[in-house]
C-alpha positions in Angstrom: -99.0 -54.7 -84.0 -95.8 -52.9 -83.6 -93.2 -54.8 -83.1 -89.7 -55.6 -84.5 -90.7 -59.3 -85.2 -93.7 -58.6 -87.6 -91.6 -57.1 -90.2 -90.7 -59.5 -92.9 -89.4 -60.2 -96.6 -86.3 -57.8 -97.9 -85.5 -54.3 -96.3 -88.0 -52.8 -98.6 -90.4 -54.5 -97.7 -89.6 -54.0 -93.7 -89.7 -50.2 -94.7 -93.1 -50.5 -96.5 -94.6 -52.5 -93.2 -92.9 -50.1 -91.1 -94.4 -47.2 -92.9 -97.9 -49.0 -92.7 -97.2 -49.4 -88.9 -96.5 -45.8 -88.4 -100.0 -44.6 -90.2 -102.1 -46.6 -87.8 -100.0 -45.7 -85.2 -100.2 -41.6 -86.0 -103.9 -42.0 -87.8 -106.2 -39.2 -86.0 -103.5 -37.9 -83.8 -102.6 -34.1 -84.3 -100.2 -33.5 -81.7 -97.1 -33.4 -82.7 -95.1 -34.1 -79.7 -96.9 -37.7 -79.1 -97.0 -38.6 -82.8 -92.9 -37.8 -82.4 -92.6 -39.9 -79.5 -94.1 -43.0 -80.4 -92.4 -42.8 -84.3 -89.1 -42.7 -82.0 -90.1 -45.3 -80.2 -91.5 -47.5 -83.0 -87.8 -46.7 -85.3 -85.9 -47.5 -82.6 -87.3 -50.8 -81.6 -87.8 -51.9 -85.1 -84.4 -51.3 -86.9 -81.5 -52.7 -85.9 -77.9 -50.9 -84.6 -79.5 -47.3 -83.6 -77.8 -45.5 -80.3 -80.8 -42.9 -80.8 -83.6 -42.1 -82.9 -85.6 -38.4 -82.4 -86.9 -35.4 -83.1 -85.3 -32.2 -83.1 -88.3 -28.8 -83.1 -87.4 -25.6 -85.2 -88.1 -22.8 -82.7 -87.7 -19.9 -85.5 -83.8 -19.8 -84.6 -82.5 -23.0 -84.0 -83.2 -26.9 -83.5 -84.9 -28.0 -80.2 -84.7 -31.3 -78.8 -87.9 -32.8 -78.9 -89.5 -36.3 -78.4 -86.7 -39.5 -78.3 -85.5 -42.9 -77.8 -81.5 -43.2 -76.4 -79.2 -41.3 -74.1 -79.7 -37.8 -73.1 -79.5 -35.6 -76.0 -77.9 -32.0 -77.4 -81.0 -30.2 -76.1 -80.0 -26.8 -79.3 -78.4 -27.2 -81.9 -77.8 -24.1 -84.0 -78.4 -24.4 -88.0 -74.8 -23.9 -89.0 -73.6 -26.9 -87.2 -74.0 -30.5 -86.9 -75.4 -32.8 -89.5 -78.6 -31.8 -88.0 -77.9 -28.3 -88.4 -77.3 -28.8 -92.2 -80.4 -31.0 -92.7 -82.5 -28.2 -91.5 -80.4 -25.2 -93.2 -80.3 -27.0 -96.6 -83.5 -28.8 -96.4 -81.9 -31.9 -97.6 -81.2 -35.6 -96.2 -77.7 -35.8 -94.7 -76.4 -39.1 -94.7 -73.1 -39.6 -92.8 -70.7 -42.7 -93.0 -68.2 -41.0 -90.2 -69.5 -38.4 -88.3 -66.3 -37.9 -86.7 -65.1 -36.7 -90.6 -68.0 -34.3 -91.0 -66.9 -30.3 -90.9 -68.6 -29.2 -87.0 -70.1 -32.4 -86.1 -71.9 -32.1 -82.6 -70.6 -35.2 -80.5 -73.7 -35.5 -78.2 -73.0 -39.2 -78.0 -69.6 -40.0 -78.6 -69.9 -43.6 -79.3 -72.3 -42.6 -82.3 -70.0 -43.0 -85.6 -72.9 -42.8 -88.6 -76.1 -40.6 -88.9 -79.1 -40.1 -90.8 -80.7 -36.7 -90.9 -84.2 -36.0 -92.8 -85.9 -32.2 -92.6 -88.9 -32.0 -91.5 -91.0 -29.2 -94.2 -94.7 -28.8 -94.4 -95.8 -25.9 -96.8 -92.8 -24.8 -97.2 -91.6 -24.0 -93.4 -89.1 -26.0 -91.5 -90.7 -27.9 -88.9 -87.5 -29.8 -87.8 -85.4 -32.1 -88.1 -85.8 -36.6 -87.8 -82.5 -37.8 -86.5 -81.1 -41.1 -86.2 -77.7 -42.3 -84.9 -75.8 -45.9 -85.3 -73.0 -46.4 -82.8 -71.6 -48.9 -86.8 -69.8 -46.8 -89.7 -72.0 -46.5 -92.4 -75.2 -48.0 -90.9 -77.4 -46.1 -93.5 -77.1 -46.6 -97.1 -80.2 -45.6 -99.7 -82.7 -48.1 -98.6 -82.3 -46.8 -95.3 -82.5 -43.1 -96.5 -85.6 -43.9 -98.7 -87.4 -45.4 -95.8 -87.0 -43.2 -93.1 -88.0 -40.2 -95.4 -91.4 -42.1 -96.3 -91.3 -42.2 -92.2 -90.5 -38.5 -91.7 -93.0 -37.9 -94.7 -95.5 -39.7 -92.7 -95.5 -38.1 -89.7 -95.6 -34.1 -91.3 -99.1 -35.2 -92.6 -100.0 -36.2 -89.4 -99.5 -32.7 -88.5 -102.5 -30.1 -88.7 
């Protein structure tokens, strides 16, 4: 049921399926950490060209590492650096054609080159941070973004 090869059609669609896979896969599971490490797991086999795909935890001070598929991680990252940093400072998607050209990019994995950052908010407070890295320039563009924040959506309901 979730795999790579069941999703079909145009990358619309594959982002509806995914999102459909990821429901049954989180549906009447409150934890947080195993409902973060199978959506890692399910992104990263599923979509193509991704070095890592994870979770980063808001402690009340800065981004923890959490649940992930890839190499060894930044286990903090402070809120006024990194993409990730300013995904969870401004709330907002980050979407980064050349890390390398991104004012205090973190290098955690230096062959990453594009990233893809959604915040994770439920009622109003900053749970985290859903992080994906392509080793490709570019690798995200809007249907990407629009999918993996119907993902990150997804899994903050799952939460209590």
């Amino acid at each position: 049921m979730f795999t790579a090869s069941s999703l079909s059609g145009d990358r619309p669609q594959q982002y509806a399926q995914l999102a459909d896979q990821a429901r049954a896969l989180l549906h009447g599971e409150p934890d947080r950490i195993a409902n973060a490490a199978n959506l890692s797991a399910l992104v990263h086999h599923a979509l193509p060209r991704l070095n890592w795909v994870g979770f980063y935890f808001f402690d009340g001070t800065e981004l923890v590492v959490g649940p992930f598929q890839g190499l060894p991680a930044c286990v903090r990252i402070p809120l006024d650096r990194g993409v990730c940093g300013a995904a969870a400072r401004t709330r907002q998607t980050q979407r980064v054609d050349d890390v390398h050209a991104f004012p205090g990019h973190i290098a955690c994995d230096a062959a990453s080159r594009s990233e893809l950052v959604v915040p994770l908010v439920r009622r109003g407070e900053l749970v985290g941070v859903f992080d994906l890295d392509s080793p490709d320039p570019a690798r995200f563009d809007v249907i990407d973004q629009d999918g993996l924040e119907t993902l990150a959506r997804i899994y903050v309901e799952s939460l209590p």
